[in-house]
C-alpha positions in Angstrom: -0.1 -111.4 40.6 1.4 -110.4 43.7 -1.4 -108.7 46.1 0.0 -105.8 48.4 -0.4 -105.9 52.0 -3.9 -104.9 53.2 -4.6 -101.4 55.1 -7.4 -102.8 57.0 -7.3 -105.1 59.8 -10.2 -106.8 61.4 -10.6 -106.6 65.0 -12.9 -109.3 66.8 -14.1 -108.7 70.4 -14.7 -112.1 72.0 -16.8 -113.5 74.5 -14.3 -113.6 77.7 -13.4 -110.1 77.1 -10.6 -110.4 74.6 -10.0 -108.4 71.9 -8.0 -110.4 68.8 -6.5 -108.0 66.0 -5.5 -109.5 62.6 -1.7 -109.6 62.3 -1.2 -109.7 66.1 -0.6 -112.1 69.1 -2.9 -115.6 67.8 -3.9 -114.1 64.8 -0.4 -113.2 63.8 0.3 -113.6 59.8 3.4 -116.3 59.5 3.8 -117.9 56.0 3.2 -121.8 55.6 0.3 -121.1 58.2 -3.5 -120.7 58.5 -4.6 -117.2 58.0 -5.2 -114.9 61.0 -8.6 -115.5 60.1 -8.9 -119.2 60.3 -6.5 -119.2 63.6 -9.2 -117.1 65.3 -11.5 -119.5 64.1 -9.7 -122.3 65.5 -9.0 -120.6 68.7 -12.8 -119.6 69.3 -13.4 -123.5 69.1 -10.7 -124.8 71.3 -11.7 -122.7 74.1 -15.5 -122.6 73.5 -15.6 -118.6 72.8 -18.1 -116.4 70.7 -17.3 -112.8 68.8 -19.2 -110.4 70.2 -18.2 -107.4 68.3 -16.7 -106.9 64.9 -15.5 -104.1 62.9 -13.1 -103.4 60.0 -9.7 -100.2 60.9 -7.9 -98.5 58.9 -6.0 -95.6 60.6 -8.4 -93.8 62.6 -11.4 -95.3 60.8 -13.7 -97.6 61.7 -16.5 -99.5 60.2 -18.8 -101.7 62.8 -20.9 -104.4 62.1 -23.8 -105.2 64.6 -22.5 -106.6 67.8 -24.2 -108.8 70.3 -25.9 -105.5 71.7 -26.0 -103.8 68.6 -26.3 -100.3 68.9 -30.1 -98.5 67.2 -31.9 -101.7 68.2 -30.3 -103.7 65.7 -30.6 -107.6 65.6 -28.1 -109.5 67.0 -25.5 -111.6 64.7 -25.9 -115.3 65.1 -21.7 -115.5 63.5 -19.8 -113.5 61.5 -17.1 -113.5 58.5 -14.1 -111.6 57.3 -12.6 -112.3 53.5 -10.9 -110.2 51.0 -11.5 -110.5 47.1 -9.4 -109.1 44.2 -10.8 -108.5 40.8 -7.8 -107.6 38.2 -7.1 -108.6 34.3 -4.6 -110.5 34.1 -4.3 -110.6 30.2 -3.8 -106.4 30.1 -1.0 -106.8 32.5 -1.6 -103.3 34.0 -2.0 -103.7 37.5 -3.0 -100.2 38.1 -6.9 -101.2 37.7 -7.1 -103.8 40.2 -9.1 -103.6 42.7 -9.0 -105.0 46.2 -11.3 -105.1 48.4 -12.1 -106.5 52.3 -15.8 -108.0 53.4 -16.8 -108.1 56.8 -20.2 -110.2 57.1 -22.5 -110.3 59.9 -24.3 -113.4 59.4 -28.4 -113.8 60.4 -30.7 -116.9 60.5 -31.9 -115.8 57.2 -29.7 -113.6 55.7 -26.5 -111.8 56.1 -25.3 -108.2 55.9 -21.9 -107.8 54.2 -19.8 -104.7 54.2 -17.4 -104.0 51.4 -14.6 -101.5 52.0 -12.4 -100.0 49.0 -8.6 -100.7 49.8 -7.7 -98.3 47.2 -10.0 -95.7 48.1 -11.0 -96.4 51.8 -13.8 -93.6 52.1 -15.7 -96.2 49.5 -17.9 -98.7 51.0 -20.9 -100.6 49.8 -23.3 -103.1 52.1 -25.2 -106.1 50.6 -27.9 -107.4 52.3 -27.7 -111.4 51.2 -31.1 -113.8 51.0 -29.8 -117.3 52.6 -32.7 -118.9 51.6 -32.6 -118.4 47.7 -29.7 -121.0 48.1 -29.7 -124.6 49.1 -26.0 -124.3 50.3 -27.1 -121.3 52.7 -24.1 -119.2 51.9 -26.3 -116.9 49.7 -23.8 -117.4 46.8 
């Protein structure tokens, strides 16, 4: 199945002030390599960085987790999480009923708050908020 290219990017704020977008600069998107995802990952390690923001764009919009001074009092994210997740049938062979979507997770001692955004329909969005404790593993799964 080939998947088209995603209409979101994630955009990470980070801890010295830089702002990292997917598909840009270290978090470019080169075949062969780690995603932009894990590159940010790596690059937070190497040089002992933290995100402090995180939201999802598509055009002009913008959907925000809770940052290190989250905005309404929120509590602050301990990490966060970005992955996309495709659910199609394969046997049909009709690809016009796939659905893609992209998950931004702000992750909690306890729990974590995902938000799921459409890439079809991009005005749809759904949050989850996920018990880490119901699971030995602690990824609420």
């Amino acid at each position: 199945m080939e998947i088209k290219e995603s209409k979101f990017k994630w955009i990470a704020g980070l801890s010295n002030g830089e702002t990292i977008i997917e598909g840009e600069g270290i978090a470019s998107r080169v075949e062969g390599e780690l995603s932009p995802w894990w590159k940010l990952q790596e690059y937070l390690k190497e040089n002992n960085l933290t995100i402090n923001s995180f939201y999802l764009a598509c055009g002009g919009q913008h959907f925000n987790l809770p940052s290190v001074n989250p905005k309404f009092n929120g509590e602050r994210p301990l990490g966060y999480n970005c992955f996309r997740m495709v659910s199609t049938d394969s046997l049909v062979g009709d690809n016009s009923k796939d659905e893609l979507y992209i998950c931004a997770e702000a992750i909690y001692k306890d729990y974590k708050v995902q938000l799921w955004v459409d890439e079809k329909d991009t005005l749809k969005c759904w949050v989850n908020v996920i018990n880490l404790e119901e699971n030995s593993n602690g990824t609420g799964i």
